[in-house]
N, C-alpha and C positions, 0 to 999 in steps of 0.2 A: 330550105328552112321548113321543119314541119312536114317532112316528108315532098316538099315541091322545090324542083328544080327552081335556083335563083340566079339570075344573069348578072356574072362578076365578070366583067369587060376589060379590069384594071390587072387580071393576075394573070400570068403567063401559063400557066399547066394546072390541068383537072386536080380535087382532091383524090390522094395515092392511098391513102387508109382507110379501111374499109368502115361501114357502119357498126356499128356493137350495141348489144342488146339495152332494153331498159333495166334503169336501177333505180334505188332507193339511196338516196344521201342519210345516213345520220344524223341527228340534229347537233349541230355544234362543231358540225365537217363541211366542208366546202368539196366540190369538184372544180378540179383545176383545169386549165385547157393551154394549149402553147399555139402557135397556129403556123405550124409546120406540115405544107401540104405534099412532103413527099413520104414515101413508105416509110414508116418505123421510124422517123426523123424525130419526131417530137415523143419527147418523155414528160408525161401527165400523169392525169388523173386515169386515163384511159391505159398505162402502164402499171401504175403502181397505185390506182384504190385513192380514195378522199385523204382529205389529210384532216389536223385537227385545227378549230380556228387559232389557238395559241400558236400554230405555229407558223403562222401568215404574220410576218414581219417587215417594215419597210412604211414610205414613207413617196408622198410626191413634192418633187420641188419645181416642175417646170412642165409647160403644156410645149409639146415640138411640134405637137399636128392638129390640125391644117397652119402651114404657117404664118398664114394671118393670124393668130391668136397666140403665136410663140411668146410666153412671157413668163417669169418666176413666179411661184406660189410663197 
């Protein structure tokens, strides 16, 4: 985080993809992240560039984690 090693004790294997440089967001763009820690696994922002906000679609119906808070929205 912020350039310092962070101890994740819960995930089985190092992240596989490498760092990439600083950028600039657009205003009215988001960057997107997936969280797929092996090579080239995840298709993002880090793929394919910001997207625009119109086109972030979708809705939440239900908290699943931690499951003591599993409930409908």
């Amino acid at each position: 985080m912020n350039g310092k090693i962070v101890n994740e004790p819960y995930i089985d294997t190092e992240i596989e993809d490498p760092d990439f440089a600083a950028l600039t967001v657009e205003s009215g763009n988001y960057f997107v992240m997936g969280d797929n820690r092996h090579a080239s696994a995840s298709k993002d922002s880090r793929y394919f560039g910001s997207i625009p906000q119109d086109m972030i679609v979708g809705r939440a119906d239900y908290i699943w984690w931690p499951l003591s808070k599993l409930k409908g929205l």
